[in-house]
N, C-alpha and C positions, 0 to 999 in steps of 0.2 A: 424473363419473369412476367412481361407485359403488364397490363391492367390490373389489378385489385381487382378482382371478383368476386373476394370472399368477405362475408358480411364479417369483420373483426369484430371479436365482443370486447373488447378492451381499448381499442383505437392501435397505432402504431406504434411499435419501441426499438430503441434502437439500445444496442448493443454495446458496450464503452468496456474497455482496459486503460484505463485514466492510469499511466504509467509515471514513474517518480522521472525517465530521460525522455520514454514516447509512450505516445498513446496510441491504441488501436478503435475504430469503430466497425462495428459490424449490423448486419443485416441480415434474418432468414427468406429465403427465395423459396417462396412457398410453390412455385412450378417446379422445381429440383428438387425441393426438398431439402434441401441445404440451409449452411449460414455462410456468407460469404462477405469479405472484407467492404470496407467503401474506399477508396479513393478519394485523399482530402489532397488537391494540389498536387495529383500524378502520383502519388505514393500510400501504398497501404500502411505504413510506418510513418507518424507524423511529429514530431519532436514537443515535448511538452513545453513550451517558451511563450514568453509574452514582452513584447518591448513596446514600453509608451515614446510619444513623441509629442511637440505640440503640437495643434490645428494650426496651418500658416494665416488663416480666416480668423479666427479667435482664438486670439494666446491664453483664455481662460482654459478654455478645451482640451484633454487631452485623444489621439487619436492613437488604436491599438494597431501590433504588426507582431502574428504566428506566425510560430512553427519553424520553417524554414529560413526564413527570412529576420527572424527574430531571433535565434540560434545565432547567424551569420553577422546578425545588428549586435549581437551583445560583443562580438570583438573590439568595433569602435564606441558604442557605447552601454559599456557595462553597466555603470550606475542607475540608467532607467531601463533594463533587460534583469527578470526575472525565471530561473533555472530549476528547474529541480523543487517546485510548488508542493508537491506531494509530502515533502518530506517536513515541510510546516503546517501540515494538516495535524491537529492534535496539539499544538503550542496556541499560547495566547499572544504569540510574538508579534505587532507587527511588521508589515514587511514596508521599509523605507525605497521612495524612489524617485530620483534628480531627474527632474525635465529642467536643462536650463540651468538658471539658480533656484529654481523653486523645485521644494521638496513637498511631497506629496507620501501619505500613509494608508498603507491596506491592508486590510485582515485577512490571514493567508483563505479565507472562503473567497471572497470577491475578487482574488486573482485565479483561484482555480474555478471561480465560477464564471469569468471571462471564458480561459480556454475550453470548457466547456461549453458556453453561448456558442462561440466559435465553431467548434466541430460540430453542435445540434444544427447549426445554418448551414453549411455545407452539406451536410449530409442531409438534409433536407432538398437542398435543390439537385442534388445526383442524384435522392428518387424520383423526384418530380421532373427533370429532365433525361433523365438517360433510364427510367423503368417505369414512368409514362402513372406513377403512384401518385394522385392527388391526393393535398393533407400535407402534416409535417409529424415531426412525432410529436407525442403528446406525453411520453414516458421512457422510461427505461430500464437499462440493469446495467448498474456500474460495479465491477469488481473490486474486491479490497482486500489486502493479504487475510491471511487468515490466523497471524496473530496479531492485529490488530487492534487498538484500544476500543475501547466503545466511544469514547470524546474521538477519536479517529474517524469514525464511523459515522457519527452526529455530522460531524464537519463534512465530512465528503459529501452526506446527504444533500446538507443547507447548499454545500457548491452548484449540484446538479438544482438544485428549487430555483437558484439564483439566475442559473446559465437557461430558463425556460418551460424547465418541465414540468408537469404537475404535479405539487406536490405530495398525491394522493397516488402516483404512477410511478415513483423515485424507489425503485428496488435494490440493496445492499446484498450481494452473493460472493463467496468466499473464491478467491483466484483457482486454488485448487480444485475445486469442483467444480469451475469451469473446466478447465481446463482437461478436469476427467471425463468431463461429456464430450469434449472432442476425440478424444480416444476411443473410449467407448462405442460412442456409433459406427465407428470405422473397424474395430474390434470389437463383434458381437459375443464375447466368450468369457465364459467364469473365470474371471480372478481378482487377484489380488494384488496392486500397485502401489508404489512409489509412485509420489507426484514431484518433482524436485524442480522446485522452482526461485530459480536463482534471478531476480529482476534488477534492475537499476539501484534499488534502496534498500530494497529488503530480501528477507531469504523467506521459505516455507518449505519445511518437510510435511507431506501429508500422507495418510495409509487410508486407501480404498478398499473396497471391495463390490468389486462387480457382480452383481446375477443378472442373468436371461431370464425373465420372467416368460409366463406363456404366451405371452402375445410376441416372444421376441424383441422385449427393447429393455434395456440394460436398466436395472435397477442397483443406483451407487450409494455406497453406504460411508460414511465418514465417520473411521474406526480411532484417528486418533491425528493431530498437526502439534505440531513445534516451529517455532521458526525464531528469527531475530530481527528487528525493526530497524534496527543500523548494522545492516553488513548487506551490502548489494557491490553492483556493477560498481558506481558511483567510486567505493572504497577502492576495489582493482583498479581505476583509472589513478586514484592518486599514485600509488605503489608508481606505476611510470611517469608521474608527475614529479616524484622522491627523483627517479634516475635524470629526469633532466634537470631539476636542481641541483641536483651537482654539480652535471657539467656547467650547469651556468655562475655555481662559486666557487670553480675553480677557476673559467673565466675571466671573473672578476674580482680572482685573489677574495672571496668572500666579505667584500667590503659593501654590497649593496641586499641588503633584504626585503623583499619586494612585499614581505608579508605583515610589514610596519609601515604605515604612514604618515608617521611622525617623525622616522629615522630624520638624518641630516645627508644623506647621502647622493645627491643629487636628481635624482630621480622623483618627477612628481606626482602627488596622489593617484593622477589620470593614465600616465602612464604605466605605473604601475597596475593597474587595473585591468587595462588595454592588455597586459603583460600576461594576466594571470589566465582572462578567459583563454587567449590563443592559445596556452602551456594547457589549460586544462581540456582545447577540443584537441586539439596535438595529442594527447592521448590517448583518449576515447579512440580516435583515429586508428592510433596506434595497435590499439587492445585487438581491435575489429581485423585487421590485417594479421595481427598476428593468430589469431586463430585458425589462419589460412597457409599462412605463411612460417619460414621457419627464422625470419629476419627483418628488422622494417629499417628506412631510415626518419630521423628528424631533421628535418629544415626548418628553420624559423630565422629568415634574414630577409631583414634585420628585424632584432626580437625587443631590443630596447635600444633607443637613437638619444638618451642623455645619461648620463654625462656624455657616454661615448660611446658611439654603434658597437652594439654587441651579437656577433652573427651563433647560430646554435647548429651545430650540422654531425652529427652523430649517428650510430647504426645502434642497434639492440636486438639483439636474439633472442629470441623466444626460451633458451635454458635460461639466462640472463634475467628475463623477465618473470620467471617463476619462482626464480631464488635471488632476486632482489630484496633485503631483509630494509622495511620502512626507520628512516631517519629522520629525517625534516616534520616538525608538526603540521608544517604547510598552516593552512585556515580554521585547522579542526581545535577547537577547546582541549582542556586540557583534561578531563574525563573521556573523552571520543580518543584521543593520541594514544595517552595509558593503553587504551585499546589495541590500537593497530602500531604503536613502538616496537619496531624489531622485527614485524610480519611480514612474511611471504605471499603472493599469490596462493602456493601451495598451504601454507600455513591456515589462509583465509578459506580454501576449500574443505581441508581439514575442518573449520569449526562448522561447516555446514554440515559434513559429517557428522558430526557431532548433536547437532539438529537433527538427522537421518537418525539418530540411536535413541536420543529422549523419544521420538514420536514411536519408532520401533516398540521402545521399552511400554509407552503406555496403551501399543495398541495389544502386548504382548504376541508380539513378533519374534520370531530370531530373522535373521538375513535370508536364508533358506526357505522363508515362506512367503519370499516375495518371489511375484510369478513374472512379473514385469517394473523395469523402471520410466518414467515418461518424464524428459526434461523439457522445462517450461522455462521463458523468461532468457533475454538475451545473452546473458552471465553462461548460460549453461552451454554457450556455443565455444568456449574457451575448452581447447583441445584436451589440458590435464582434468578438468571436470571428467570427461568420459572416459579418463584413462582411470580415474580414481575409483569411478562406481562401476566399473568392468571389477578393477581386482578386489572391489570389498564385495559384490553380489556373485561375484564369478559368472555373469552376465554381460552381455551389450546391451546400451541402453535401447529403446523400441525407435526406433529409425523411422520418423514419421514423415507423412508426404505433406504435412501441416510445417510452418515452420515454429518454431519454439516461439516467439515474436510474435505469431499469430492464434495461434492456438486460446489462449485464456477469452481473446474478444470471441470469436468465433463460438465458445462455448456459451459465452453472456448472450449470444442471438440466439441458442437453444433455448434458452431461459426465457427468452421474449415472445418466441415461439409456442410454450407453453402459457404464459400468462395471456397473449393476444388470443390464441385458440385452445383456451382449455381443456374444452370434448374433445379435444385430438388428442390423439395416443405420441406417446415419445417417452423421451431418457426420465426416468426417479430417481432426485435426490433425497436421500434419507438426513437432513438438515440435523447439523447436533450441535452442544453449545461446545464451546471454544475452552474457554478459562470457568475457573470458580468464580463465584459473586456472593459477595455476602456482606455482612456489617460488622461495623467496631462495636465492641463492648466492652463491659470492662476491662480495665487492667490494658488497655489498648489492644485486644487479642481481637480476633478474624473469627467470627461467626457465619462457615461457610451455610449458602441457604442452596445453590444452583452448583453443582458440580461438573464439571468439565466431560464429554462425552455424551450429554442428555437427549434422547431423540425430543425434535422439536416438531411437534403435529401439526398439522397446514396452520392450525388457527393460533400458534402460540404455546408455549410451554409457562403452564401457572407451576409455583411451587411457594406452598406457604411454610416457612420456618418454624422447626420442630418444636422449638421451644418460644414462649413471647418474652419479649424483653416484660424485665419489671422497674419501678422506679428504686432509685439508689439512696432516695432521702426522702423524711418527711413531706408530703403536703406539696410536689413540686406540680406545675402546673405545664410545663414544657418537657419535652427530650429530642435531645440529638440524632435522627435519625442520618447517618453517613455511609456510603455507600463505597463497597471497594472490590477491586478486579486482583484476581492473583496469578499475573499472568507467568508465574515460574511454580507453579504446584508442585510437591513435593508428599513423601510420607509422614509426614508430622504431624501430632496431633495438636498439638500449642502452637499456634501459628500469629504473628505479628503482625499489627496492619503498619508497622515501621521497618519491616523488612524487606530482603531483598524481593523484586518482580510485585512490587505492592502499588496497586495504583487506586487513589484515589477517585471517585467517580463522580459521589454528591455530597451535598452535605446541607441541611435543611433542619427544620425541628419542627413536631407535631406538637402546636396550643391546644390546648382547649382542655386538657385531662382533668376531670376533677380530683381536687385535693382530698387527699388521705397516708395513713401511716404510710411510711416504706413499703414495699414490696407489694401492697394490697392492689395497687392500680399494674395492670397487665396492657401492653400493648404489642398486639399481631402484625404480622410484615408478609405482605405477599408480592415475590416477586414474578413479573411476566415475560420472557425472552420470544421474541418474534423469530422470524427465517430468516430477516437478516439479521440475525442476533443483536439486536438491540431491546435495550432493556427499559421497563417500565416498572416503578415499586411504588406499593400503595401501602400506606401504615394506618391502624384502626385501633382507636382506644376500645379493653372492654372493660368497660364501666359496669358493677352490680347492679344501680339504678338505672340504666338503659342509657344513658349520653354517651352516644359514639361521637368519635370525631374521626374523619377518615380525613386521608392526604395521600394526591397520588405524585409520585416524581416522574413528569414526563421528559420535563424539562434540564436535564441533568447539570445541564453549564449557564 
């Protein structure tokens, strides 16, 4: 790559797949032409973890440890080791964590906005040490599934602001369309694609279509996505987490439940803890080998030393592990369980299928006009995955020299590549919006204004609401403006903002209308979706005597 010689009109960006287990960062190498991984700590694959500890200098302090080593830390200390960040992106939960005796509170931004600081410092000094790039980035492109909430999307934002970058440089682009610009440039040719990207947390089916425009560079169209927000990798690791619970109450004549810390059972908080992370990388492990393998074994000795050493040393087969139907609720609530109660690996592939058909259905597809399928995302490396969309496409999936792990970051460096050097020619994404958006009205009904599929123009997709709200009562001088996402659309025309896939966005109220009879006072709504589909709504009284009041919601949460 050598020196930077080229005057960047945008300054430097680096490329992120902020993953719910690992994250990937990437870089285009403007001397190749490529985008090519970075290396955080020897490994293009970096584990998404954070464990605090104290400063031995100042017990007020606390001092951070990624990735690897933080993964590894969270065996002996669980309680201040933080896993699987992504998946509290969108809750207002916070995240609780023991240094010590002292407990200490974070909002799940300012822990994903650590591991983010993290990899922008690194990958900072691999350019500037080993591609000789002075500077650091100044911005980027972080991907996020693509049925993702918009409070999803707000937050991951705020993360990347927090972790350094500039705020005016924080670009939001949907995994699958990453993910289809790495294909694509590698595959110069008209079609039409599956994007099936099964990740650590989440699913997404997505339907492309590719053109070769005249200049030869693939122009990608985004005809239709589905996906699920809670069904990733994550879920399959439990399934062999279900199998080694078992064995371990049988064991233990099922007298110890590690998933209570209040039982009486001799076993204490800590170790129980210590108990859960090892059972839960023990899987993961697991999952990984058997993809490869037709058979794995479990070791775990000693896996709990109280009351009384209990050694765990078991084998599992890969038929075993597919038609293992989930029992134990393990740590999941009791809405998440109802879910996966009784499921299979294959079962769980199944509803990703089934993800594959809704996006089908709205791209109006049949199976037969799909010309390619490209799997994305670590999940999709489990063996029955491709034995599934072999026999529903009656295809093999595209057999990339990219690895499924790598591919989504590597597309976000495409992306970088375009916004750093704009007058340069490359991949078009045809940007469209996601879900419906619209407002409650009366009667609590769904006033769609943005429709799902909308091409979105470099500057923004405006769309002002067909009709304007009126006021429901005399002389009122306020209204409600509430904002809502539908992220399960359906053909209905009466649609509820208390039904199911309903999510709430904002909720705010425009003062100022001047009083008059019912319905006399009119107020307009225009909503504005950017490219990374994030939404801006401005509300406008139209008053007969000329007092407008306008109000924009930028700020949704």
């Amino acid at each position: 790559m050598g020196t930077l010689g080229l005057d960047l009109e945008r300054g430097l960006f680096l490329g992120i797949d902020f993953g719910t287990t690992n994250s990937v960062v990437s870089i285009y190498n403007f001397k190749d032409g490529e985008a090519q991984a970075i290396p955080i700590e020897g490994s293009n694959i970096f584990p998404t973890a954070i464990q605090f500890e104290a400063d031995p200098d100042d017990e007020r302090k606390l001092l951070r440890i990624f990735g690897f080593q933080a993964k590894e830390a969270a065996v002996i200390y669980p309680q201040s080791t933080v896993l699987s960040i992504k998946r509290f992106l969108g809750l207002d939960d916070e995240i609780k964590i023991n240094v010590g005796e002292n407990e200490y509170n974070f909002r799940p931004t300012q822990i994903a906005g650590e591991i983010l600081g993290y990899l922008k410092q690194r990958a900072d000094e691999y350019v500037q040490e080993e591609l000789n790039i002075a500077g650091e980035f100044s911005g980027c492109v972080i991907t996020v599934p693509a049925n993702s909430t918009d409070k999803q999307k707000k937050m991951t934002k705020e993360a990347a602001i927090l972790a350094g970058f500039d705020e005016d440089s924080v670009y939001l682009r949907l995994e699958p369309a990453a993910a289809a610009i790495s294909y694509a440039v590698n595959e110069r040719k008209n079609k039409k694609v599956l994007v099936y990207d099964f990740g650590g947390g989440t699913f997404d089916a997505c339907i492309l279509e590719i053109k070769i425009n005249d200049s030869d560079e693939p122009v990608i169209s985004i005809l239709s996505t589905y996906g699920d927000n809670n069904l990733g990798g994550n879920d399959i690791d439990k399934i062999i987490v279900d199998m080694i619970y078992e064995e371990f109450k049988k064991l233990t004549n099922n007298e110890i439940d590690l998933f209570d810390n209040e039982a009486d059972d001799g076993v204490s908080k800590r170790q129980k803890k210590i108990a859960l992370v090892r059972l839960l990388q023990a899987a993961n492990q697991a999952k990984e080998r058997l993809s490869h393998a037709k058979s794995t074994k479990i070791v775990l000795a000693p896996f709990i030393q109280e009351p009384k050493i209990i050694n765990i040393n078991m084998e599992i087969l890969r038929e075993d592990f597919e038609n293992h139907g989930r029992i134990n609720k393990l740590d999941d609530s009791d809405e998440i369980f109802d879910k996966f109660k009784g499921r299979t690996v294959s079962d769980l592939i199944d509803k990703t299928l089934e993800c594959v058909d809704k996006s089908l259905e709205a791209a109006k597809f049949s199976v037969s006009d799909i010309d390619e399928i490209f799997l994305v995302g670590g999940s999709s490396s489990i063996p029955l995955v491709g034995e599934k969309i072999k026999k529903k496409f009656d295809k093999e999936p595209f057999k990339s020299k990219i690895s499924p792990a790598l591919s989504i970051s590597r597309g976000a460096a495409y992306y970088c590549n375009m916004i750093m050097m704009p007058t340069v020619k490359g991949p078009v994404v045809q940007e469209k919006t996601i879900h419906p958006l619209g407002l409650e009205i009366a009667g609590r009904r769904f006033m769609e204004i943005v429709g799902s599929g909308e091409d979105i123009p470099e500057g923004g997709l405006t769309v002002e609401a067909k009709e304007p709200l009126i006021t429901n009562f005399d002389n009122v001088t306020s209204m409600a403006i509430v904002v809502y996402e539908n992220t399960m659309p359906d053909d209905k025309t009466n649609i509820f903002v208390n039904g199911e896939g309903m999510k709430r966005l904002a909720g705010t109220s425009l003062h100022g209308i001047p009083q008059a009879p019912k319905g006399e006072e009119k107020v307009k709504v225009v909503f504005n979706v950017g490219q990374d589909n994030m939404l801006t709504v401005m509300a406008k009284s139209m008053s007969n005597d000329g007092i407008v009041t306008k109000l924009s919601v930028d700020e949704l949460y």
